[in-house]
N, C-alpha and C positions, 0 to 999 in steps of 0.2 A: 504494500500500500504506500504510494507515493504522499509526503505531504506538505508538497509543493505543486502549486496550481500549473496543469500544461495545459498551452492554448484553450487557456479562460477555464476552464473545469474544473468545480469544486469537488472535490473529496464528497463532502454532503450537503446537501439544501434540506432543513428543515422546516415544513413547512408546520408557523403555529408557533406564536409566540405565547402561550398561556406558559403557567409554571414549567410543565413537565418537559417543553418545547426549549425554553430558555435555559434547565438544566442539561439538556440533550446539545444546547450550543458549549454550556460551561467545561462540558467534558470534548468536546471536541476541540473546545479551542485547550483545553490543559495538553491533552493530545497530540498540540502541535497541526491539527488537522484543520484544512482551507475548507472554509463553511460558512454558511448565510442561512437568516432565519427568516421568515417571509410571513406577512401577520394581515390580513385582507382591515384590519380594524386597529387599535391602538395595542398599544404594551399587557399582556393579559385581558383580552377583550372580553372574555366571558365574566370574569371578577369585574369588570367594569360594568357590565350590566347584568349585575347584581344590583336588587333595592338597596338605595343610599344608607338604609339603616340598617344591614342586617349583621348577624354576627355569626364566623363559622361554629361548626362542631365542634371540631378538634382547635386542643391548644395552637399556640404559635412556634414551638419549638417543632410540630410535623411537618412544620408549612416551609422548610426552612431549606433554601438550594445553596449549593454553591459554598460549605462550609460558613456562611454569612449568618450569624444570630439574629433571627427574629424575635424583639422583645416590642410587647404590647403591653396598654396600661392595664387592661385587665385579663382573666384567664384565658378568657375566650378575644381574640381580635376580630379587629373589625373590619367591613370591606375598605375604609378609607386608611387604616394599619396596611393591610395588606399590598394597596396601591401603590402606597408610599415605597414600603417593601421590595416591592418588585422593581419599580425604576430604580429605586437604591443599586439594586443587584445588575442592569443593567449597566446604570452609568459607572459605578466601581468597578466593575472587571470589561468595561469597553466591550460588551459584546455586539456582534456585528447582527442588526435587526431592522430589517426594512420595512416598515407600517403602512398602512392603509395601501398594500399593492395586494391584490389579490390573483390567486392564482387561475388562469382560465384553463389550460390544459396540459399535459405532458406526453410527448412521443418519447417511446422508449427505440434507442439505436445499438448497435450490438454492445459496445462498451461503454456507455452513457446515456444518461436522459436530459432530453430538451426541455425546459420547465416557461410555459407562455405567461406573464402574466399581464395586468394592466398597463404595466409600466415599462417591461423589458422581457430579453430571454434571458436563461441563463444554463450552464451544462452542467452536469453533478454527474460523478460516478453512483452515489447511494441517492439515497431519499428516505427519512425520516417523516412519516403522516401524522403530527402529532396536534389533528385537528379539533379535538374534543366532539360536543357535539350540541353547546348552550345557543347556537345560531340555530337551528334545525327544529322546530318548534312540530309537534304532531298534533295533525287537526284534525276536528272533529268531523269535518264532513257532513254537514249539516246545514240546510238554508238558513243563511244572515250570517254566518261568521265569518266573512267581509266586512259587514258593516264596519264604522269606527266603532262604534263604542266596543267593539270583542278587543280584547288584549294576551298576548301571549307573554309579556314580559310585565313588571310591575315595580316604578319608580320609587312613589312613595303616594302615603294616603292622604295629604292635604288637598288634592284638586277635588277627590271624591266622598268632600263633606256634606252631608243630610241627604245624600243622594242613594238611591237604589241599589246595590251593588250582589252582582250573584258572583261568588266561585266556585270552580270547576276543580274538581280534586280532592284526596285524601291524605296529600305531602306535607313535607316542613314546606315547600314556597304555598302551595292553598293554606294553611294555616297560618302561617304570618303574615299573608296576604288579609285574609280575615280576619285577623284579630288588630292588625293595623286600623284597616279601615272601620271597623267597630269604633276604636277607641279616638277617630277624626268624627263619631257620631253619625257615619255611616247607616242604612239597614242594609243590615249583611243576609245574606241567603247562602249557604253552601251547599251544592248539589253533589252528590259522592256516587259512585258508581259500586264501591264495593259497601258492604254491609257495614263497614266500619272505620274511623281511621286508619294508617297504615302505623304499623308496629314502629317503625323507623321514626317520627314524629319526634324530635328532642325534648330528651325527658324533661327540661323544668318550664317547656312551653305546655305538655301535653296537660297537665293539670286543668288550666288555664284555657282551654279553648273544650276541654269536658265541660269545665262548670259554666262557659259563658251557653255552653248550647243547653247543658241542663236550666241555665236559670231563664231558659228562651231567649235571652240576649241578642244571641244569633242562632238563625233558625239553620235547622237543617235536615235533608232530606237524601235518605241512604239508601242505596240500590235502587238508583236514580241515572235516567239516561237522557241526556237536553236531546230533542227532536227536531227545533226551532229557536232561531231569534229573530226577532225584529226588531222595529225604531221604539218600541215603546212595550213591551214583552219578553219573557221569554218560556218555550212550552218542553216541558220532560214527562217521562211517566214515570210513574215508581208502583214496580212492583205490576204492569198493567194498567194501572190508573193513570190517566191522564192528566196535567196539572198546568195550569196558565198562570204565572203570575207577572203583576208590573216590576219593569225593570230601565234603570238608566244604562248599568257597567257593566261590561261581564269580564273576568278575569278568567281565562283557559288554562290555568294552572295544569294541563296534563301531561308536562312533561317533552322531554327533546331525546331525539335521538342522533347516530353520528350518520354524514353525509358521504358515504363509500363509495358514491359513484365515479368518482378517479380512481381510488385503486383498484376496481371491478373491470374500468376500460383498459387498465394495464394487465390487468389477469390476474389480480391475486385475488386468492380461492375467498369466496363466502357464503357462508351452509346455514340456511333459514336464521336469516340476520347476525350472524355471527361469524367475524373475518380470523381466518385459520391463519395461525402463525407459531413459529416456536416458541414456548415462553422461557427456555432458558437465551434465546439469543434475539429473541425479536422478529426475528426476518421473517418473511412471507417465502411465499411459492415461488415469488420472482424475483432471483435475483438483484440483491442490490435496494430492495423495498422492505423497507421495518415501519413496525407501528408503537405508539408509544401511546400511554395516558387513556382516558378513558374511553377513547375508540375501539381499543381492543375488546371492549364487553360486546361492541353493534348493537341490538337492542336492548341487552341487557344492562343497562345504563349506570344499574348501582353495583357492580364487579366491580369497576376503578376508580379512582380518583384520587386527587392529590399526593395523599400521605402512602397510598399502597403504591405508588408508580413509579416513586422515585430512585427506586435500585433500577427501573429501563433504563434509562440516559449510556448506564454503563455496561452493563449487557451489550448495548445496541454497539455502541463506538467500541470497545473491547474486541467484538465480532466484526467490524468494519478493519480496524487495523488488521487482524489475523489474514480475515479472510483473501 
């Protein structure tokens, strides 16, 4: 493995600057390996849109690339900790990260591939997909979710005060979703599909959005499936029963999945939404194509994330040099 760039060819183009992407540069560049990290949106774009107030699961020390200490003021940090965080980790170790160029396609050539994006091409012996999958929003399919008022991402609850608001979901994002806007004096409705919360629900929220539903606060309706939206309604049935009520907002909390239709056109293998790769090294069916971070779940969305990915980076680049 050469790692000096010949006529323009990087060793790797990572595509995906979220954490796992940006530690997947740190080790390529410790490496000594000519690499570029390629981001369709800013530094971490998925933790950027994140709601402005939330706070992760895990402490800050899992969150942590690059040998760099993440210290936060309290246990839990926050999305604006984190942001900080990450540019920090950026502009300290100079890593090489192009933003808001997104990538439109890739031809694969015998001993390299051509990478097209907005802004330029560029030649990689590897490739690194370390796209996550918080842009990829899964919809309902359902007449009116177009309109505006449907939402698949969710900033914060001050515009959606005394106003209508239904969520879609059984997650931590529908539950914080809900119990925000409840507490901007919202009427909150949460439509659920399975019979109950999801087990996953952070435990010192979970109390907290039991008792607002027990105390009728905010209403809710379980084993429920929206059928309809319109400008001024929305219609589900639960259970067979039919049910109409008024509505301003709807939040779609149901969830994203990751977008594989690039490495699918390069050929690498994916078996009812789930992209085959080795998990000691990364790499796929195609030479030269590793996947990192939570896209290796495919549909299975809650397999990766953050704090379990971070030994990829080295897998992946360990096996680049070898190989």
């Amino acid at each position: 493995m050469s790692n000096t760039r010949n006529d323009n060819i990087f060793d790797v183009i990572i595509i995906g600057a979220g954490p796992v992407g940006l530690a997947c540069g740190i080790e390529a560049q410790k490496h000594k390996l000519s690499y570029n990290i390629i981001e369709k949106g800013c530094i971490v774009n998925s933790i950027y849109n994140y709601p402005t107030n939330m706070t992760f699961f895990s402490t800050s020390d899992r969150l942590e690339i690059g040998d760099v200490p993440f210290v936060s003021h309290g246990i839990k940090p926050t999305r604006r900790e984190a942001l900080e965080y990450y540019r920090r980790i950026v502009d300290s170790l100079n890593l090489k990260v192009n933003v808001y160029e997104r990538v439109l396609d890739i031809d694969k050539h015998p001993n390299y591939f051509v990478i097209k994006t907005t802004k330029r091409f560029y030649k990689s012996r590897n490739l690194i997909f370390a796209t996550g999958f918080y842009d990829n929003e899964i919809k309902l399919n359902v007449p009116g979710e177009d309109l505006p008022k449907v939402h698949h991402y969710f900033n914060e609850a001050h515009p959606y005060a005394f106003m209508k608001v239904c969520v879609l979901g059984a997650g931590n994002s529908a539950v914080d979703v809900a119990l925000e806007c409840y507490r901007t004096g919202a009427e909150v409705t949460m439509i659920v599909r399975e019979p109950d919360l999801k087990s996953s629900v952070k435990y010192w929220v979970k109390p907290d959005i039991k008792n607002r539903i027990k105390e009728g606060e905010i209403k809710a309706y379980f084993e429920s499936t929206v059928s309809e939206i319109t400008l001024t309604d929305i219609t589900f049935y639960q259970r067979g029963k039919k049910i109409t009520i008024k509505n301003d907002y709807v939040f779609a909390m149901t969830g994203y999945i990751p977008d594989l239709k690039l490495p699918e056109k390069l050929g690498v293998k994916v078996e009812n939404g789930l992209p085959v790769f080795n998990k000691k090294t990364h790499s796929t069916n195609i030479d030269g194509i590793y996947l990192a971070g939570v896209i290796c779940g495919g549909i299975f969305t809650d397999r990766y994330y953050i704090e379990n990915s971070l030994d990829q980076p080295h897998k992946i680049i360990s096996h680049i040099i070898k190989h």
